[in-house]
N, C-alpha and C positions, 0 to 999 in steps of 0.2 A: 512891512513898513507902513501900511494904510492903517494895518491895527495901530499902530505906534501914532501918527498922525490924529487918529482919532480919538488917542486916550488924553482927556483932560482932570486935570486936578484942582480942588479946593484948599486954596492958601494957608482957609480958616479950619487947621487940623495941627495935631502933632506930626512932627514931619518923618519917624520913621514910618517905614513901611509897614501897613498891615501884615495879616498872614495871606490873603486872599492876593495880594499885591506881589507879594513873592511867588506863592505857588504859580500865578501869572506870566511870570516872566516877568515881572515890571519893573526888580531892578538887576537887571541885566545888563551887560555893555551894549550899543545899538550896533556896534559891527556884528556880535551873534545874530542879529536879527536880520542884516543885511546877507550874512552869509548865508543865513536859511531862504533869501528870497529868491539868492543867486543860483544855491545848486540845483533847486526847485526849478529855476528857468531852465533847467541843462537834466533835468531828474536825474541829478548825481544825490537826492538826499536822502535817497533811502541807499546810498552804500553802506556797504557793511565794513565797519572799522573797530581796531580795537586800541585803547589811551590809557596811558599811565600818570600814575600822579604820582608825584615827589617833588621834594624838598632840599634844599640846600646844609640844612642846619640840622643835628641831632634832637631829637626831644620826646617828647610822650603823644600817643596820637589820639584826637580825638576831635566830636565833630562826627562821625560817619549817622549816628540814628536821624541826625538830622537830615542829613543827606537823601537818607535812604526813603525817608519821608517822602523828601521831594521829588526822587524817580520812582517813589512805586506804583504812578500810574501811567509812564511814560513807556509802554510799549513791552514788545520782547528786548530786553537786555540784560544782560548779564552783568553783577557787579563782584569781586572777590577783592578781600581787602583786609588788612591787617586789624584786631580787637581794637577796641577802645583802652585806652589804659596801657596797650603797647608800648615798649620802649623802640627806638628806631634811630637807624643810621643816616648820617648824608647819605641825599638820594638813593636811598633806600626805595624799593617802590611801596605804596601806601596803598593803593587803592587800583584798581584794574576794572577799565567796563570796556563790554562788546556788546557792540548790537549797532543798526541803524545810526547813521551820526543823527538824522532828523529825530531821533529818538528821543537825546539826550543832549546834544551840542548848544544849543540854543541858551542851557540854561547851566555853560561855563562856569561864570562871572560867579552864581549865587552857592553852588556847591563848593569853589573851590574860597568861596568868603567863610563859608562854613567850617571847614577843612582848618585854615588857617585862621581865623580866630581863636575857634575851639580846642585848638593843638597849643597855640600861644598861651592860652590862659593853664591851661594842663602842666605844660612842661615848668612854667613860674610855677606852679602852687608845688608842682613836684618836688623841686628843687628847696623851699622854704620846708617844704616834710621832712625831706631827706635829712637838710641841714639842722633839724631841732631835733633827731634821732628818738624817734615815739612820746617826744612832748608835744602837746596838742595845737596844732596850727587852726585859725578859724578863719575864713574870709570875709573880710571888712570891705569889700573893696567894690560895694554897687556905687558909693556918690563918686568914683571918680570916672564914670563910663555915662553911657547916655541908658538911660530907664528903661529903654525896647530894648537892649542886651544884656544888664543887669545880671536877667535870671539867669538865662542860658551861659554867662562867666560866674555866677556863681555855684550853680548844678556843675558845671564840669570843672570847677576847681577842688570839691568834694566827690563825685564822683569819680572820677580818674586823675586828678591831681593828688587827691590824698587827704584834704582836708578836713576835721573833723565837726566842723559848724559851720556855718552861714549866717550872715546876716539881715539880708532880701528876703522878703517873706516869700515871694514865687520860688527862688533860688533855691530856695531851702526846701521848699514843700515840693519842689519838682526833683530834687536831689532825693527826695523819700523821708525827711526828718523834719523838724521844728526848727522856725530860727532862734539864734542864739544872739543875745546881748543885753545891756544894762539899762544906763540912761548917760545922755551926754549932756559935756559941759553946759550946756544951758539950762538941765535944770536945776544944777547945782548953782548958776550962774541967779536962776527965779527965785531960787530958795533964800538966798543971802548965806547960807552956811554948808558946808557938806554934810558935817553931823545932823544937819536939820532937814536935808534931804534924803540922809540915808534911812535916818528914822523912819520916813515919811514913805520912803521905799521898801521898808520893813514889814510897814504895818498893811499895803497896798497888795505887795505880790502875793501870790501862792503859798502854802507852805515849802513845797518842793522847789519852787525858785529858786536856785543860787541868788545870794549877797555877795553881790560881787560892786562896790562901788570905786568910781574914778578921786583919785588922791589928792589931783594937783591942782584943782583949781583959785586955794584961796591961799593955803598954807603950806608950812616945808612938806614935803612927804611922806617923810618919816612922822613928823610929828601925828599928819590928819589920819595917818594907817591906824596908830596907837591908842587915839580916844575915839574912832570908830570902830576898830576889835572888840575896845571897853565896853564902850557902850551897846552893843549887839550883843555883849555877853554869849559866845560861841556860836548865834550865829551867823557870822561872815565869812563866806567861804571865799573870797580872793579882794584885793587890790590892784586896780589900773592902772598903771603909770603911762599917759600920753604927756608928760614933760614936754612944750615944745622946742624948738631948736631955740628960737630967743633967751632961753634960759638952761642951754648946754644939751635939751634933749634926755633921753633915755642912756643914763649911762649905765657901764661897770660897774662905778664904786659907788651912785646911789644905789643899784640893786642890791651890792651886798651892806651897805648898812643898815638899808630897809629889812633887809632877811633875816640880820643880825640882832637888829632891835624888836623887831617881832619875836622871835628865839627865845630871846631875854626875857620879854615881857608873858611869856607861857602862851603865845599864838603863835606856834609851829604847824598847825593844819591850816593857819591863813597862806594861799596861794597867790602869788606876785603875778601878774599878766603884762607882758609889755606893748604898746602898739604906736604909731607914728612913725612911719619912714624905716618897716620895719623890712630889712631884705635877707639874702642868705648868709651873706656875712655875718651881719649884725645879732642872726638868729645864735650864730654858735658862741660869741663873746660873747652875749648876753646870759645866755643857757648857762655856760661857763660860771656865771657869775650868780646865779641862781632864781632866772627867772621859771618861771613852770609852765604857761604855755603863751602864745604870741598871736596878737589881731595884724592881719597883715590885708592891709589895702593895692594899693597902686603899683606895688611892686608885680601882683596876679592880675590886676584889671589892664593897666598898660605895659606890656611884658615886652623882651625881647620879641621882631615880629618872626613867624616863622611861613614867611611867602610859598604859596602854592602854585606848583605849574603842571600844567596836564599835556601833555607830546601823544599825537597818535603817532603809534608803531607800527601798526599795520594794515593793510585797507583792505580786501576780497582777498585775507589770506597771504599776504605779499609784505615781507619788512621793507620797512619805509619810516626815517627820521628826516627831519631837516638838517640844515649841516651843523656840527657841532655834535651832535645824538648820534648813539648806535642803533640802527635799525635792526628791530625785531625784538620782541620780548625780554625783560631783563626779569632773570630768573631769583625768584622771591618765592622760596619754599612755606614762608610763614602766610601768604594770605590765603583766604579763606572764603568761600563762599557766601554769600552773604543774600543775595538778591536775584 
């Protein structure tokens, strides 16, 4: 608690936490802190106990490299725990450590944020996978999170969610890939025309680039798909439809007439992308209707949460729950050594 008393902070900063400031302990609950001062006063902290971690809610698990980061200079203890990318049950158990509670107690709060986050963002992008059945899902979705976690939801909505791109450039490049995407409505907004921005986007990128330009910001849809195919002459490799809700959104039947009138017009290799409010439902009516892959934002960055709780079960050897809990180890053949 005197450490805690004596750490002071600068206003004039972006307000998440460093890396130096986690690994610290610094954002932590202060009851961990307290209880490390307590069993210290009584040297209960170096007992030896062993805690489970689980969850209430089925999902994908993920989250542990980070974790494991964070206790692999914390002592002898022992961690065994389910992969990354795991599928898992209500209160299933996830994660198992033994050793010293002074070991590893202290710094609750920050592993089981990890745990739960990381799980959150996994089990959304899994589900937006599953539901477009090997049509390409990409995560959009760093502007609706705060910029210090970005990366780490969008690495794990590709790496253990499933998704096949990113949009974050950290996200992406700590996922092991390049990110992926276009240009948005404002520069077709600076240009004054789409045709006059795609050109412009034509002659700018790579050759290996995808042409992939957004459809709706001036004209019908359909229409701006049609004299941007034209004019790219073969090469445009997809259309965007972010349609927003002010004007009915991403529907069914403009996907298939957009599909339809591309077909007509001899652009059958141009690809329909749809994105804005785009979730699991929406992924298989649309698919249905012939879109080809999907930017999905807010649906993976603000997901259902999937709350982490950690129960010691056993203390020198001895089961021991609180009440409601079964005391002593719940048997979990799937986890695995890890730490």
């Amino acid at each position: 608690m005197q450490d805690v008393s004596r750490l002071t902070v600068d206003e004039d900063r972006i307000f998440s936490a460093t890396h130096e400031e986690i690994l610290n302990g610094e954002t932590t609950d202060i009851y961990f802190v307290k209880t490390r001062d307590v069993l210290k006063s009584g040297s209960l902290l170096g007992t030896d106990v062993v805690a489970e971690v689980f969850t209430r809610k089925s999902g994908v698990f993920a989250g542990l490299s980070e974790m494991l980061f964070l206790l692999k200079d914390c002592g002898d203890i022992k961690v065994e725990a389910l992969s990354e990318g795991d599928e898992f049950s209500s209160r299933e158990v996830l994660v198992r450590i033994s050793g010293p509670y002074g070991s590893f107690g202290m710094l609750e709060t920050v592993y089981l944020g990890m745990l739960a986050s990381s799980t959150a963002w996994a089990t959304a992008a899994r589900e937006c996978v599953v539901a477009a059945q090997g049509k390409p899902v990409l995560c959009f979705g760093a502007r609706h999170v705060h910029p210090a976690v970005a990366p780490a939801m969008e690495r794990v909505a590709v790496r253990f969610g499933g998704c096949q791109a990113a949009s974050c450039i950290l996200g992406a490049k700590l996922a092991g890939m390049e990110p992926s995407g276009t240009v948005p409505h404002a520069a077709i907004l600076i240009a004054g025309d789409t045709l006059k921005l795609a050109r412009l986007y034509d002659q700018a990128m790579a050759p290996d680039e995808p042409r992939i330009v957004l459809v709706d910001t001036f004209k019908d849809e359909t229409e701006e798909s049609l004299r941007i195919a034209e004019a790219l002459d073969g090469r445009l490799s997809g259309v965007r439809l972010d349609t927003p809700g002010e004007r009915g959104g991403v529907t069914p039947e403009l996907v298939r007439e957009l599909r339809w009138r591309l077909d007509c017009a001899g652009f059958k290799e141009v690809s329909i992308i749809a994105s804005g409010g785009i979730t699991p439902e929406r992924i298989k009516v649309l698919s249905e209707a012939g879109v080809d892959s999907f930017g999905v934002g807010s649906y993976i960055s603000n997901p259902s949460p999937r709350d982490m709780t950690m129960d010691i079960k056993m203390i020198d050897g001895r089961p021991i729950a609180k009440r409601g809990r079964l005391p002593g180890l719940q048997e979990n053949p799937r986890l695995k050594r890890v730490l």
